[in-house]
PDB file of N, CA, C and O in Angstrom:
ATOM      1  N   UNK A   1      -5.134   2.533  11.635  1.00  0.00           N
ATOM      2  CA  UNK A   1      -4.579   2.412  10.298  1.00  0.00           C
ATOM      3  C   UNK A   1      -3.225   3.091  10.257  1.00  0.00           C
ATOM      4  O   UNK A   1      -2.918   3.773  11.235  1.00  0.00           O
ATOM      5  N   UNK A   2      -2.379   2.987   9.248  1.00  0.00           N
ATOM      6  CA  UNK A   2      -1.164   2.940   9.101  1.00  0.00           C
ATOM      7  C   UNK A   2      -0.990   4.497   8.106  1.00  0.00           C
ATOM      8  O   UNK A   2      -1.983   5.215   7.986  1.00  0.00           O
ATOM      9  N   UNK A   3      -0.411   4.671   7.818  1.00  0.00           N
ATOM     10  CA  UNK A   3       0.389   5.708   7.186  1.00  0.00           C
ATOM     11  C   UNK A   3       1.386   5.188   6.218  1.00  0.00           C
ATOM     12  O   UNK A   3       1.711   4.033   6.493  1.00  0.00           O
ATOM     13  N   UNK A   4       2.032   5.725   5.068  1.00  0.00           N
ATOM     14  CA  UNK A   4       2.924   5.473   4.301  1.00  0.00           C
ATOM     15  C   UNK A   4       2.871   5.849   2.836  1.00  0.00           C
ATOM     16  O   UNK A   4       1.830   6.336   2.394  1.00  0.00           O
ATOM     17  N   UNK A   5       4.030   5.639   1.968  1.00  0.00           N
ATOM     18  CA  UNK A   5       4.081   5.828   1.033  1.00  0.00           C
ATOM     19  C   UNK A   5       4.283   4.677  -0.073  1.00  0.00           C
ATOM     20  O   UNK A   5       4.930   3.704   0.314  1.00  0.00           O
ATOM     21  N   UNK A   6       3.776   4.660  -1.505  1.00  0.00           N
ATOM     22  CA  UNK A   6       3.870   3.560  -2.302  1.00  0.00           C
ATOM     23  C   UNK A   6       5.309   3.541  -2.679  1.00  0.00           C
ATOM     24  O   UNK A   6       5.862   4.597  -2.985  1.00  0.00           O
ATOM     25  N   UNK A   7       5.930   2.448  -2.677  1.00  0.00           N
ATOM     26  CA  UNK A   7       7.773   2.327  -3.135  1.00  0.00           C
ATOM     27  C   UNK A   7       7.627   1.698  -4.272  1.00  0.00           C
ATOM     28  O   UNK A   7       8.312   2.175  -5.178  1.00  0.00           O
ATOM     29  N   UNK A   8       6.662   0.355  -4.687  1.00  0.00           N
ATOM     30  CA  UNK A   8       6.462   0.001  -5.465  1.00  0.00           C
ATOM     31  C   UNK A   8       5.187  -0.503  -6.010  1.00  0.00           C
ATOM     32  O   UNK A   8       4.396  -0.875  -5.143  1.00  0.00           O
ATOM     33  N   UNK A   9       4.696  -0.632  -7.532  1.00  0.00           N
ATOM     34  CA  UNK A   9       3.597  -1.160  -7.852  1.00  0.00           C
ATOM     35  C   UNK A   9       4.095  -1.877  -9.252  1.00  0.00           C
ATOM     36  O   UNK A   9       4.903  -1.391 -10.043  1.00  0.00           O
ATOM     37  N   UNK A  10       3.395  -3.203  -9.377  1.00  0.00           N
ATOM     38  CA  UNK A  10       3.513  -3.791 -10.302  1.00  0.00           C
ATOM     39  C   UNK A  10       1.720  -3.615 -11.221  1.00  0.00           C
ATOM     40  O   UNK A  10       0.645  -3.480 -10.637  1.00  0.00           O
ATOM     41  N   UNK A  11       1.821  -3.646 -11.934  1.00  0.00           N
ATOM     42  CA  UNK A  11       0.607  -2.945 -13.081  1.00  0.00           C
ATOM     43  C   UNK A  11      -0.410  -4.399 -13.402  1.00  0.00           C
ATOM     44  O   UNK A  11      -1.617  -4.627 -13.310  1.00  0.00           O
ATOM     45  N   UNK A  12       0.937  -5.294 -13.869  1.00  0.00           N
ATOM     46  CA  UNK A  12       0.346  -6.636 -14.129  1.00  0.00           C
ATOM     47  C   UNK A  12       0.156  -7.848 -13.101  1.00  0.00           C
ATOM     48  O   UNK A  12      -0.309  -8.902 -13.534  1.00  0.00           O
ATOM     49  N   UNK A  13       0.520  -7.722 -11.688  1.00  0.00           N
ATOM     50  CA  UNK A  13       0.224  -8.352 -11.046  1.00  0.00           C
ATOM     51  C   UNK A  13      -0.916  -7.970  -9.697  1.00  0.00           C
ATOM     52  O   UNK A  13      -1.637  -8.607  -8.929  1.00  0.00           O
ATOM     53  N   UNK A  14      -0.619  -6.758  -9.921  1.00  0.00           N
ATOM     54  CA  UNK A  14      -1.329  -5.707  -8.720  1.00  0.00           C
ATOM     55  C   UNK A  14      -0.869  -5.607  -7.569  1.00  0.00           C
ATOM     56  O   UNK A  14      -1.533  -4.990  -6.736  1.00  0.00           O
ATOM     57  N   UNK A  15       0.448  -6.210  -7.193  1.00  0.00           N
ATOM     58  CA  UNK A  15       1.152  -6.370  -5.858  1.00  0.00           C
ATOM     59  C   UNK A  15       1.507  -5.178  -5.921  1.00  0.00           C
ATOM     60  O   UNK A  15       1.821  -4.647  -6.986  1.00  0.00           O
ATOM     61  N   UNK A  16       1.511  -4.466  -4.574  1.00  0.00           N
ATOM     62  CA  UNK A  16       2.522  -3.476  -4.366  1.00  0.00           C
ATOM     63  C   UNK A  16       3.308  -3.505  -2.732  1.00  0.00           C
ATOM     64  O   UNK A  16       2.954  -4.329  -1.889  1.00  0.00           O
ATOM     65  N   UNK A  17       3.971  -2.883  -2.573  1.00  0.00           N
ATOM     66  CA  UNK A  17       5.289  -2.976  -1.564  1.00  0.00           C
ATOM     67  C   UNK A  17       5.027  -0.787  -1.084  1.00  0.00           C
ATOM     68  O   UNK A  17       5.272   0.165  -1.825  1.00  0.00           O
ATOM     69  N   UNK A  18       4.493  -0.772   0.328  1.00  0.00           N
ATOM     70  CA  UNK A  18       3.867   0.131   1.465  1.00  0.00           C
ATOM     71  C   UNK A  18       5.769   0.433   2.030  1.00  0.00           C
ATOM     72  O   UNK A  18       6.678  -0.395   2.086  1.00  0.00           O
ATOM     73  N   UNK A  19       5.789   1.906   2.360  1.00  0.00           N
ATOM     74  CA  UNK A  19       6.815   1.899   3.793  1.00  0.00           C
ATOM     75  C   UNK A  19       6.225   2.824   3.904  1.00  0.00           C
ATOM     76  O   UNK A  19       6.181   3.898   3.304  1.00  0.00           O
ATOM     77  N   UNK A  20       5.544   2.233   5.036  1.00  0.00           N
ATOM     78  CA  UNK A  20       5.472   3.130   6.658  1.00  0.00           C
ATOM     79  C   UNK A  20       6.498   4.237   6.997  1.00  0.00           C
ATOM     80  O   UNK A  20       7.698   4.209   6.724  1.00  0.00           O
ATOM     81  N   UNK A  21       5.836   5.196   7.627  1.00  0.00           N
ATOM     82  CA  UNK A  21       6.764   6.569   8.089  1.00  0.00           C
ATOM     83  C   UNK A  21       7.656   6.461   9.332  1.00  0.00           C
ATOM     84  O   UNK A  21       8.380   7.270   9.914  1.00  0.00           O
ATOM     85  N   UNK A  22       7.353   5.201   9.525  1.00  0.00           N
ATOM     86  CA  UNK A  22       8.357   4.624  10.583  1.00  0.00           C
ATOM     87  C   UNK A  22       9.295   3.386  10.205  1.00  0.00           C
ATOM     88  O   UNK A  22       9.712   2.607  11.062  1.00  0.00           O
ATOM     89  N   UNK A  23       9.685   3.242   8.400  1.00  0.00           N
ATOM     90  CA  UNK A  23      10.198   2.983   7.694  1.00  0.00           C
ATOM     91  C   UNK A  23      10.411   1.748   7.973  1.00  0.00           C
ATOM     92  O   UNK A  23      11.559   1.361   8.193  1.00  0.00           O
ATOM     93  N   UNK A  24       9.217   0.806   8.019  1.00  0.00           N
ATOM     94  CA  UNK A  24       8.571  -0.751   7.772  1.00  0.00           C
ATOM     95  C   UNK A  24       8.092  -0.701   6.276  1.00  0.00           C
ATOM     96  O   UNK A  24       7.925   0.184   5.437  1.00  0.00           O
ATOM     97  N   UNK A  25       7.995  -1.621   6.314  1.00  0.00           N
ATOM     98  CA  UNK A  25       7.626  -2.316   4.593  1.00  0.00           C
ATOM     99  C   UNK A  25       6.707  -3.189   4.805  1.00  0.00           C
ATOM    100  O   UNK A  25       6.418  -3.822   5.821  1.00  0.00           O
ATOM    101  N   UNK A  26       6.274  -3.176   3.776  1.00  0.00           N
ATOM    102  CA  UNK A  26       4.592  -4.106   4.029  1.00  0.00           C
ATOM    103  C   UNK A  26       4.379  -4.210   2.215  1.00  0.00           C
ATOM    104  O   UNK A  26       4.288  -3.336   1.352  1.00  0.00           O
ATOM    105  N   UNK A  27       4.356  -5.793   2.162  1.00  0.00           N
ATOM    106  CA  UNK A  27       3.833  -6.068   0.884  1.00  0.00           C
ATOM    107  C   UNK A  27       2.391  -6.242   1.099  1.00  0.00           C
ATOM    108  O   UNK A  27       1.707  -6.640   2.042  1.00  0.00           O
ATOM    109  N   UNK A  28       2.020  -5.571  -0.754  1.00  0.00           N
ATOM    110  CA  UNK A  28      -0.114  -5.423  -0.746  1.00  0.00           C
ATOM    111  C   UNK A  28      -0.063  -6.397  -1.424  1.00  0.00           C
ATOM    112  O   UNK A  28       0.918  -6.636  -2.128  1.00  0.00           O
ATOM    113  N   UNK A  29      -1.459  -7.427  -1.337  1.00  0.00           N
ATOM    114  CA  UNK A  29      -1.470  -7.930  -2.296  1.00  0.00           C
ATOM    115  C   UNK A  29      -2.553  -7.825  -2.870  1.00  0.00           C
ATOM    116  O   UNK A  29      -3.390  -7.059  -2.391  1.00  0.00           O
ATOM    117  N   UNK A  30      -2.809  -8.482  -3.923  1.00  0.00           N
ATOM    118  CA  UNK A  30      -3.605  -7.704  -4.895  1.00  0.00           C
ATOM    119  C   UNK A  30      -5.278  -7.776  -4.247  1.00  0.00           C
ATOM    120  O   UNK A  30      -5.961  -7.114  -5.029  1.00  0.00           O
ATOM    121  N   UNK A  31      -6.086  -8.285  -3.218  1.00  0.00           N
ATOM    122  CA  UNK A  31      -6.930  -8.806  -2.826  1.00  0.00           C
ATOM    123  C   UNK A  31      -7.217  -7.500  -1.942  1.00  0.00           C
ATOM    124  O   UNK A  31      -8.382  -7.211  -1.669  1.00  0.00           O
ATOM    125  N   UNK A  32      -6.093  -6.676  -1.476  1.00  0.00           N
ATOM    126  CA  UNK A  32      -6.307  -5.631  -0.419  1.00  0.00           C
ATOM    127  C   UNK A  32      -6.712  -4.674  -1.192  1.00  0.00           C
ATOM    128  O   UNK A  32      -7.405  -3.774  -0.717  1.00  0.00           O
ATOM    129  N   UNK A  33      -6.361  -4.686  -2.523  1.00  0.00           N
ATOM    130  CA  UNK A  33      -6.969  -3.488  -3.705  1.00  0.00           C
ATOM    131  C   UNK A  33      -8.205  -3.717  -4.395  1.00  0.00           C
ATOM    132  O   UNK A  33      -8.754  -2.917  -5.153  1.00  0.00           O
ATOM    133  N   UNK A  34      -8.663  -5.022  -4.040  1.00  0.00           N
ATOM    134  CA  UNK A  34     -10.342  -5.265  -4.674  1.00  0.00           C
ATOM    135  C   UNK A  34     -10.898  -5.155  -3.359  1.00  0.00           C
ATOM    136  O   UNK A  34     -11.741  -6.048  -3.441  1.00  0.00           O
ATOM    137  N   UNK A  35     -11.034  -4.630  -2.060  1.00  0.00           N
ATOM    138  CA  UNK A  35     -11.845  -4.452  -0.859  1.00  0.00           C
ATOM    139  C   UNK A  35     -11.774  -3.095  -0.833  1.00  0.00           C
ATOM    140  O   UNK A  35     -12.590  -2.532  -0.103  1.00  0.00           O
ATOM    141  N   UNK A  36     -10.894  -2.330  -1.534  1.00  0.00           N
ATOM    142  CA  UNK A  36     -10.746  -0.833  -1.658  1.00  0.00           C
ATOM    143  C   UNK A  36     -11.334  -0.232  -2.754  1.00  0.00           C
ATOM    144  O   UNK A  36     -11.774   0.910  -2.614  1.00  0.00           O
ATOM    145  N   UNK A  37     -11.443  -0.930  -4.080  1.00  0.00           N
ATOM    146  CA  UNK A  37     -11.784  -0.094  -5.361  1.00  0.00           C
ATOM    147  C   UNK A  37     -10.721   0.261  -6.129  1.00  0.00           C
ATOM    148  O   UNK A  37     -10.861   0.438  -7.339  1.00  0.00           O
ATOM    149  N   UNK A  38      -9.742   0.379  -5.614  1.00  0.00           N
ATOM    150  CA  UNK A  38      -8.063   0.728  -6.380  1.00  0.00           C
ATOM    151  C   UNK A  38      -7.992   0.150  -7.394  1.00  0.00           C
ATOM    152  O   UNK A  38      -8.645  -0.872  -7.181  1.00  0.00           O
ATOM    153  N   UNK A  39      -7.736   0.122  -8.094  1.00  0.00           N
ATOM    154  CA  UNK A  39      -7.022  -0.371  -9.602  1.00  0.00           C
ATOM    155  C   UNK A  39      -5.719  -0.288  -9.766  1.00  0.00           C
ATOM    156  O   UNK A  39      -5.051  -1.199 -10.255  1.00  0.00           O
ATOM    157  N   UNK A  40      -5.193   0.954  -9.318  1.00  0.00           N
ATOM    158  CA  UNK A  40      -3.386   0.843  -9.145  1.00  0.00           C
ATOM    159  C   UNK A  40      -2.887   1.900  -8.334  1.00  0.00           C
ATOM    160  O   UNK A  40      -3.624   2.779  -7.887  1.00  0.00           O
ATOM    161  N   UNK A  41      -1.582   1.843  -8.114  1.00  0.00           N
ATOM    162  CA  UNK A  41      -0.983   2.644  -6.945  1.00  0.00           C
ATOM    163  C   UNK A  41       0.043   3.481  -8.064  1.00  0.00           C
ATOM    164  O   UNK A  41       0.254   3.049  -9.198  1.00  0.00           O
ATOM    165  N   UNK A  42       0.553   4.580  -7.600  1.00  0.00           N
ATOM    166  CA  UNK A  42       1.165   5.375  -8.140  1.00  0.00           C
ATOM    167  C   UNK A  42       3.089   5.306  -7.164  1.00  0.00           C
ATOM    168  O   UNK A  42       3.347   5.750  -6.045  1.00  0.00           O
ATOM    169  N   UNK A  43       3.766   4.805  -7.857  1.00  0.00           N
ATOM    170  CA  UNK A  43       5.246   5.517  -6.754  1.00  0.00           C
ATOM    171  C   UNK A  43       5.308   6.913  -6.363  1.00  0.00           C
ATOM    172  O   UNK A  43       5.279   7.934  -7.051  1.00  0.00           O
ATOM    173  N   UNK A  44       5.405   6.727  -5.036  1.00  0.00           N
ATOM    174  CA  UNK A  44       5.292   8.017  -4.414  1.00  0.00           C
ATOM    175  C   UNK A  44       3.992   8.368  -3.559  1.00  0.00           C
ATOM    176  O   UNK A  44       3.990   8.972  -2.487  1.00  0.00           O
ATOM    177  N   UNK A  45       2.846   7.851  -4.271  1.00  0.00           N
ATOM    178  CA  UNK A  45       1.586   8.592  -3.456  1.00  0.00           C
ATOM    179  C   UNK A  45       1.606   7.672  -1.152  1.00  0.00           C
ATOM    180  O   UNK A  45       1.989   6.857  -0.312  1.00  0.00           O
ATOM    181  N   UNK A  46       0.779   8.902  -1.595  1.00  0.00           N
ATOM    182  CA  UNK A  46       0.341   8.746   0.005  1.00  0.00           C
ATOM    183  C   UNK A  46      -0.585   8.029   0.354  1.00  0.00           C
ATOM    184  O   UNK A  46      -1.659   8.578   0.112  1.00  0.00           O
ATOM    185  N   UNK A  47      -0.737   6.588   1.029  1.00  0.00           N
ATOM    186  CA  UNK A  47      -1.794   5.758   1.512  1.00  0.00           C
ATOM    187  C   UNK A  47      -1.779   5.357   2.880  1.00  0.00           C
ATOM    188  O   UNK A  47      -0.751   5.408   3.555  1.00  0.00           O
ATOM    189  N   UNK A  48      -2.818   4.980   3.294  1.00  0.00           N
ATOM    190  CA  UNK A  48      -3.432   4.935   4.776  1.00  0.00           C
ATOM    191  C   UNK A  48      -3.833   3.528   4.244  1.00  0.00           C
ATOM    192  O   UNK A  48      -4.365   3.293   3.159  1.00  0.00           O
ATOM    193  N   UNK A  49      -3.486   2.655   5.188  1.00  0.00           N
ATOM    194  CA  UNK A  49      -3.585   1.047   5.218  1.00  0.00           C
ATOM    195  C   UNK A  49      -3.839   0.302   6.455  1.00  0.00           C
ATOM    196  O   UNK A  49      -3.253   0.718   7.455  1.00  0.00           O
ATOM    197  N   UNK A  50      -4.763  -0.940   6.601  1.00  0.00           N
ATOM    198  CA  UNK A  50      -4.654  -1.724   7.463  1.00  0.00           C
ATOM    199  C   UNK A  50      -4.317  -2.302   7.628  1.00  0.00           C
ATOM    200  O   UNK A  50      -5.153  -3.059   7.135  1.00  0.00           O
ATOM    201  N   UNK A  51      -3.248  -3.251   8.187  1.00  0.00           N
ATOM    202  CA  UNK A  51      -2.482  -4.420   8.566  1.00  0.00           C
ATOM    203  C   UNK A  51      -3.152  -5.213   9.726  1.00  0.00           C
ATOM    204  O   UNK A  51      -3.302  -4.791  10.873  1.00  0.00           O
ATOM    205  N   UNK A  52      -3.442  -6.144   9.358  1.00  0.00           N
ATOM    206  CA  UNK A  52      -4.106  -7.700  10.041  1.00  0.00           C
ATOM    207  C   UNK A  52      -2.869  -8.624  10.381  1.00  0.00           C
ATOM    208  O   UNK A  52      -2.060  -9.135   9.606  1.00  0.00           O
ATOM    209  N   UNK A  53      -2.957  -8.702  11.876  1.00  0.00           N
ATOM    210  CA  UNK A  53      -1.368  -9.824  12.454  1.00  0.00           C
ATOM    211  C   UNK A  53      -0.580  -8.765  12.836  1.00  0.00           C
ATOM    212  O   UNK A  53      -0.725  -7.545  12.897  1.00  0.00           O
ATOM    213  N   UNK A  54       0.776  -9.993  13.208  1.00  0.00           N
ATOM    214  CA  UNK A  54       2.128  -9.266  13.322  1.00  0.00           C
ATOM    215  C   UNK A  54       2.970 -10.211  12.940  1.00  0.00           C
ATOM    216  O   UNK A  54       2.728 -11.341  12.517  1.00  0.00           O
ATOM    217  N   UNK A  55       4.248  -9.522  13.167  1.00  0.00           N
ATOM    218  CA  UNK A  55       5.326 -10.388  12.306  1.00  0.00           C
ATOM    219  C   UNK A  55       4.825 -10.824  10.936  1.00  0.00           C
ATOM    220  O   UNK A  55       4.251 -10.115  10.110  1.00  0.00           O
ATOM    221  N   UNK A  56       5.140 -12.109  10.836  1.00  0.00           N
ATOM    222  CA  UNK A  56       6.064 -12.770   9.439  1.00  0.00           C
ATOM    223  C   UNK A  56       4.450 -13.336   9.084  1.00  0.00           C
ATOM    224  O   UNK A  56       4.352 -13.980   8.040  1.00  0.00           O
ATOM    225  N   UNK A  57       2.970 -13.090  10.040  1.00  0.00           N
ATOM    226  CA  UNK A  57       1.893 -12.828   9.770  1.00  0.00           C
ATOM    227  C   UNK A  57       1.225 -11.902   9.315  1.00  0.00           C
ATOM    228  O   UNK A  57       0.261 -12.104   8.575  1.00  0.00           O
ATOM    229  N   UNK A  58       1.721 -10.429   9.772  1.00  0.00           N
ATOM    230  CA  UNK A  58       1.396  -9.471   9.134  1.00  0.00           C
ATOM    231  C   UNK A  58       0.610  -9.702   7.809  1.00  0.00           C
ATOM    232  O   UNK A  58       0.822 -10.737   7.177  1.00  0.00           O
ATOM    233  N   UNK A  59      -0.125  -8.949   7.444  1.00  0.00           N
ATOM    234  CA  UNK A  59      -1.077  -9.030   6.002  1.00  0.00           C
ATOM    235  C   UNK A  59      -1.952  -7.309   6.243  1.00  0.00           C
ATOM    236  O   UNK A  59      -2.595  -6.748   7.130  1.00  0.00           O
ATOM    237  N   UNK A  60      -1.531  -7.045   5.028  1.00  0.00           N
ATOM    238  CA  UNK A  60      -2.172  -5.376   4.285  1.00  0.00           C
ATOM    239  C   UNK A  60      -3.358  -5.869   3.763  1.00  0.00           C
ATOM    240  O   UNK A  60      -3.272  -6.584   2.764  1.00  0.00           O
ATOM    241  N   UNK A  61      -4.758  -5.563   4.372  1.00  0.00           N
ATOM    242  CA  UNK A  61      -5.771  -6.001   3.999  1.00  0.00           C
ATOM    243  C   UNK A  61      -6.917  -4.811   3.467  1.00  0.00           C
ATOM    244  O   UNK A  61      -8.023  -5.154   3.049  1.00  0.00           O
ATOM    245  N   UNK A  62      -6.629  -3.848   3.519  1.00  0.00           N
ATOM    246  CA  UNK A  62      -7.188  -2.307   2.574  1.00  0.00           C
ATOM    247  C   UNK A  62      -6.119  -1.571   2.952  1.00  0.00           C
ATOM    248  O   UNK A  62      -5.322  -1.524   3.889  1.00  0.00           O
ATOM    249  N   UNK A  63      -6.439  -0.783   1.526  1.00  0.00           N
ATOM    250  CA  UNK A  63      -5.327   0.714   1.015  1.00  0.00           C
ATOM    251  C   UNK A  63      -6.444   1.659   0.316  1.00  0.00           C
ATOM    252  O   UNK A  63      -7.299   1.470  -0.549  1.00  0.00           O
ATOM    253  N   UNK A  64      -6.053   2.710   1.057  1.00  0.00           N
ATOM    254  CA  UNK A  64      -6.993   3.627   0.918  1.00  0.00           C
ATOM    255  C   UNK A  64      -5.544   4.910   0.125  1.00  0.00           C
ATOM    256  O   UNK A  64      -4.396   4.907   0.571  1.00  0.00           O
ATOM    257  N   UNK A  65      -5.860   5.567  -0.689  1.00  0.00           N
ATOM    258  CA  UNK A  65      -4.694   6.646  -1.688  1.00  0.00           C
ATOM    259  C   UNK A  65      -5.196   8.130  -0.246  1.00  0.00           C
ATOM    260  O   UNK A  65      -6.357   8.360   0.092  1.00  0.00           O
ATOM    261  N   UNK A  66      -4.320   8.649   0.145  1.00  0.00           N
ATOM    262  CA  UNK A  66      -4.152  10.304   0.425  1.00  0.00           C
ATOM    263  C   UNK A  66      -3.978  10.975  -0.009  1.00  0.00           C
ATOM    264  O   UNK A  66      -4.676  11.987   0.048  1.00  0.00           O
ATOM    265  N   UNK A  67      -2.767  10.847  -0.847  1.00  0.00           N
ATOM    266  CA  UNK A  67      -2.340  11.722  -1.804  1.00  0.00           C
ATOM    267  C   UNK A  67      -2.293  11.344  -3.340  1.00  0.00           C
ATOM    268  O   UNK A  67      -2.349  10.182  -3.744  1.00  0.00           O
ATOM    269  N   UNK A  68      -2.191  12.386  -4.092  1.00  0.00           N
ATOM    270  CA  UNK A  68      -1.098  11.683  -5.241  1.00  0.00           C
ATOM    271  C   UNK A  68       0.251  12.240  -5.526  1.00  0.00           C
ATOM    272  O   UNK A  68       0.340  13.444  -5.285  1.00  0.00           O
ATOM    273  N   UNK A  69       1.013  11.828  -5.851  1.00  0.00           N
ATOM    274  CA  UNK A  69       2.441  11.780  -5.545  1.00  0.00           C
ATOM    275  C   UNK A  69       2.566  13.919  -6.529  1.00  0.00           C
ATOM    276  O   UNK A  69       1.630  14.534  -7.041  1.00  0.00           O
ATOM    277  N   UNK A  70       3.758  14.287  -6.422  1.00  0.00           N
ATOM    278  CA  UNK A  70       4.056  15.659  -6.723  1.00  0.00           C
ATOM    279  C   UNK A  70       4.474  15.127  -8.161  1.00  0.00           C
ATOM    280  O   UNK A  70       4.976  14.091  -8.597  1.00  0.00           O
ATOM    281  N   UNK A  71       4.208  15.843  -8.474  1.00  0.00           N
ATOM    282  CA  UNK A  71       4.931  15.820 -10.333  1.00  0.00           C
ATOM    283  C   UNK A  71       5.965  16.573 -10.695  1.00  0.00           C
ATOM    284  O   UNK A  71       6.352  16.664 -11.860  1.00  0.00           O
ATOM    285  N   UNK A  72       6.530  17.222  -9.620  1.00  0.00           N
ATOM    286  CA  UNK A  72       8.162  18.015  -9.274  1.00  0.00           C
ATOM    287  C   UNK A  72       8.821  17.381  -8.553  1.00  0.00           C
ATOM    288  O   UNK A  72       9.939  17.779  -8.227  1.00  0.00           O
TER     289      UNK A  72
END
């Protein structure tokens, strides 16, 4: 599993957009957050993810939260 932080979350669609600490990007889509239990991602928090494929196949198929983001 992967490492990274949330850059973005949309509320009403449930997509969100992962970068990796090796500063890749990985769009979620909302299907990887109903195999997890998530309901929504926070900007900033810390998640551990699986990616299924490579390249322009790639697919984020669970997101698991680590952290939650600092409030400073």
């Amino acid at each position: 599993m992967l490492q990274g932080t949330v850059k973005s979350f949309d509320p009403q669609t449930q997509a969100a957009v992962v970068l990796t600490d090796a500063r890749v990007e990985y769009d979620v889509p909302p299907d990887a957050f109903k195999s997890s239990g998530l309901r929504k991602l926070t900007l900033g928090q810390r998640v551990r993810f699986r990616v299924e494929g490579e390249g322009d196949g790639a697919r984020v198929t669970y997101v698991n939260i680590l952290t939650l983001p600092d409030p400073f």
